[in-house]
C-alpha positions in Angstrom: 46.0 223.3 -55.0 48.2 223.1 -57.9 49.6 220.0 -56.9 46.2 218.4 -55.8 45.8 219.0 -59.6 48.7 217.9 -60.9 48.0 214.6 -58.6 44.2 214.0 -60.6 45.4 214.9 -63.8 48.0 212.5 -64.4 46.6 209.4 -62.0 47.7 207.1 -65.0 51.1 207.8 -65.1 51.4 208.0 -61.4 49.9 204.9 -60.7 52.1 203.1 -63.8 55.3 204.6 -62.6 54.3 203.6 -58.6 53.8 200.1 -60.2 57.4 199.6 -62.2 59.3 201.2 -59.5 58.1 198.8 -57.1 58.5 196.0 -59.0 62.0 196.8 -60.1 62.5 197.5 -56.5 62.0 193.9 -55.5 63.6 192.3 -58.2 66.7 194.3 -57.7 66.2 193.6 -53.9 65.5 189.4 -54.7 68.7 189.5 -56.8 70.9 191.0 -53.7 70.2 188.1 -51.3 69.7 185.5 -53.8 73.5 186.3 -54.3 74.3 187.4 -50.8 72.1 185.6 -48.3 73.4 187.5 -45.0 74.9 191.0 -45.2 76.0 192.7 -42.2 73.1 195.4 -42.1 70.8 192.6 -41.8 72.9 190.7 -38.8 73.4 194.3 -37.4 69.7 195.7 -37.2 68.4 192.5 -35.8 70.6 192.9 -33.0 69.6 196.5 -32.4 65.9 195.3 -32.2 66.4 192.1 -30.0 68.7 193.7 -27.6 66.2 195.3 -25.3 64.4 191.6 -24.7 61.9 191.2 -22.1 59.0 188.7 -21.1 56.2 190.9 -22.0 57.9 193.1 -25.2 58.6 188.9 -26.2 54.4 188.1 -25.4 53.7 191.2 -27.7 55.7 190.4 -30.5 54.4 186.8 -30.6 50.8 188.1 -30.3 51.2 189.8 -33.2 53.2 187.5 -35.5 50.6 184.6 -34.2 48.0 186.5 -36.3 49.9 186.0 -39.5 49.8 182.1 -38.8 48.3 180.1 -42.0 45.1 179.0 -40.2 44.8 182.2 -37.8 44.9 184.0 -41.3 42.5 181.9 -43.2 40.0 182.2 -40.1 40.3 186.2 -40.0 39.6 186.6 -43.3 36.7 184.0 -44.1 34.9 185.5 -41.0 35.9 189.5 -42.0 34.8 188.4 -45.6 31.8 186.8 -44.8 30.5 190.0 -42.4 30.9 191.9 -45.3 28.9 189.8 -47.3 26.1 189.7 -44.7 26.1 193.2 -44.7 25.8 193.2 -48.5 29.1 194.8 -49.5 30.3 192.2 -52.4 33.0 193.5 -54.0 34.2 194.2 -50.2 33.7 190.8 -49.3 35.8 189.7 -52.7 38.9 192.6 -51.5 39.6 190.7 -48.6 39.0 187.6 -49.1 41.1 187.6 -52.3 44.3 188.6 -50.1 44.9 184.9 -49.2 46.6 184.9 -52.6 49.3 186.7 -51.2 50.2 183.3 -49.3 50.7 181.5 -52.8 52.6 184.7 -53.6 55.0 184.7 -51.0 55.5 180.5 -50.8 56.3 180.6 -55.2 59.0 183.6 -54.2 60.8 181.8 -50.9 60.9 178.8 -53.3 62.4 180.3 -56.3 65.4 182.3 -53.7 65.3 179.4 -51.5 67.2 182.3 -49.0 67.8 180.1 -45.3 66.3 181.6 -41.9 68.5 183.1 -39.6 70.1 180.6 -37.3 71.2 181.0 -33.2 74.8 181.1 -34.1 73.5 185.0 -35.4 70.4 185.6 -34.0 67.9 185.0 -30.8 65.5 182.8 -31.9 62.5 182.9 -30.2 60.0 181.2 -32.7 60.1 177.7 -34.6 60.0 178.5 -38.4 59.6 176.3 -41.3 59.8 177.2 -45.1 62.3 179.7 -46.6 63.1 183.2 -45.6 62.9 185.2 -48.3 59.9 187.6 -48.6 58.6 187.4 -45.2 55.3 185.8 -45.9 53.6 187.4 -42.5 54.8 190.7 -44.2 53.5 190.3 -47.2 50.1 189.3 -45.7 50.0 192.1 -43.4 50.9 194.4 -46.0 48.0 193.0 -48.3 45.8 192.2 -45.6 45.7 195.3 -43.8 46.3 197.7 -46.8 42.9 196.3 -48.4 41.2 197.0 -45.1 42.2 201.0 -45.6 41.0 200.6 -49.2 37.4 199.9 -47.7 37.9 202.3 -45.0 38.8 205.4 -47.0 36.0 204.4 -49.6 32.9 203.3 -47.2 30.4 206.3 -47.1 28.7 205.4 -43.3 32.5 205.6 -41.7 32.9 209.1 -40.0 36.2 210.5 -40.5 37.4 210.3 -36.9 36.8 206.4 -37.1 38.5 206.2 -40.5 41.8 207.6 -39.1 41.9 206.2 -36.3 41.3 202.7 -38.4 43.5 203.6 -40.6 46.3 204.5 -38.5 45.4 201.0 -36.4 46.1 199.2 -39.7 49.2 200.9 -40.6 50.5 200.4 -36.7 49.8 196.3 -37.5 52.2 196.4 -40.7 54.8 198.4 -38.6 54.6 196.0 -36.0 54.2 192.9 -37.8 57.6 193.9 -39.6 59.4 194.4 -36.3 57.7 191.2 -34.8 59.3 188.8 -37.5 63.4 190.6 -37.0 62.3 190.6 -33.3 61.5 187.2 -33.0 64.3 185.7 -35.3 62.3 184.7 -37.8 63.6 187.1 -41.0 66.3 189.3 -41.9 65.4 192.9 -42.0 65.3 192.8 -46.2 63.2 189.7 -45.7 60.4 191.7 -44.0 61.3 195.0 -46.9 60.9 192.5 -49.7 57.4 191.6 -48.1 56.3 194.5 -48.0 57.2 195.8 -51.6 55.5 193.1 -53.0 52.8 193.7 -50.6 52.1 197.4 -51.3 52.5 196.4 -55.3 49.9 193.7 -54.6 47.8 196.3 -53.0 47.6 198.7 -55.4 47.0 196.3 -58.1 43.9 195.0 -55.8 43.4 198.5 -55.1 43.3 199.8 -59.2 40.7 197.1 -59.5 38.3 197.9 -56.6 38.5 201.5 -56.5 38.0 201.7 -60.4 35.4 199.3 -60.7 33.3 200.6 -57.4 32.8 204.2 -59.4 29.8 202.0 -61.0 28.7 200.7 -57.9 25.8 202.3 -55.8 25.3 203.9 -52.1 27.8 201.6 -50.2 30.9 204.0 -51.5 31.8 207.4 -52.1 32.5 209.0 -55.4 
């Protein structure tokens, strides 16, 4: 108990200090490949996780990456956006939709590092990429994309609890396994897909400190 209260009474400095660490985080983490593209922990866990190939582990792991694709993305969240707004939750609607920011995000950042993809002299590469490596942009919209689902989940009054784990831990597995899907496929480094997804989870909570502070105004479509 003392610690729940501990937790509510300094929510300010938490969320702050959640906020600088991250960011500090990724610019420490930007600096280390900008200056050293290809470490051996990268070239060593992406061998670890594409060792055990096989046909249907490979149709898996494209599945999932295909769902990070520019258009497949724009198309999920237009259509999840606009069900929202059908079913009259706005500032809902607004959450999602505004997480296709995150691929203006991530394309500025693999510009300004300019970090290459890894090539077949290193890696298996089981997937045509374009663009630059570092963040991993599928990453970074998973992260954002899937972490602003849990923010309506956890705060929408009509979702029994049972569902809301179980959606909750289904959008958690989708970040997990988007993340292995990119090293899997040879598409990113393994500090490509971490970089993604600190500045994903500090996108989120900025999105988050937004809608969950606003929506205490907002009436019968949340919980206090």
């Amino acid at each position: 108990m003392r610690f729940i209260t501990f937790l509510q009474n300094n929510q300010s400095v938490l969320f702050r200090s959640a906020l600088v660490t991250l960011f500090i985080a990724f610019i420490v983490l930007s600096c280390f490949v900008f200056f050293q593209p290809t470490k051996h922990v990268d070239l060593h866990i992406s061998r670890e996780i594409q060792e055990n190939h096989s046909p249907r582990l490979n149709t898996l792991m494209i599945w999932i990456s295909w769902l990070g694709r520019t258009p497949v993305s724009v198309v999920m969240v237009v259509i999840i956006s606009l069900s929202l707004l059908l079913l009259q939750y706005k500032r809902e609607a607004i959450l999602v939709l505004s997480t296709l920011l995150s691929g203006i995000l991530g394309l500025g950042m693999k510009m300004l590092i300019n970090r290459p993809r890894p090539s077949k002299d290193l890696v298996i590469l089981l997937e045509d990429t374009k663009y630059q490596s570092f963040p991993s942009g599928h990453v970074l919209f998973y992260t954002v994309f899937f972490g602003a689902l849990i923010l309506i989940i956890l705060r929408l009054k009509k979702i029994r609890y049972t569902v809301r784990i179980f959606l909750t831990a289904m959008c958690l597995s989708m970040i997990f396994l988007g993340a292995v899907s990119r090293i899997y496929l040879g598409a990113h480094w393994f500090t490509d897909v971490v970089g993604g997804f600190i500045l994903g989870t500090l996108c989120v909570l900025v999105m988050g400190y937004f809608y969950v502070g606003n929506s205490k105004n907002a009436s019968g479509n949340i919980s206090q």
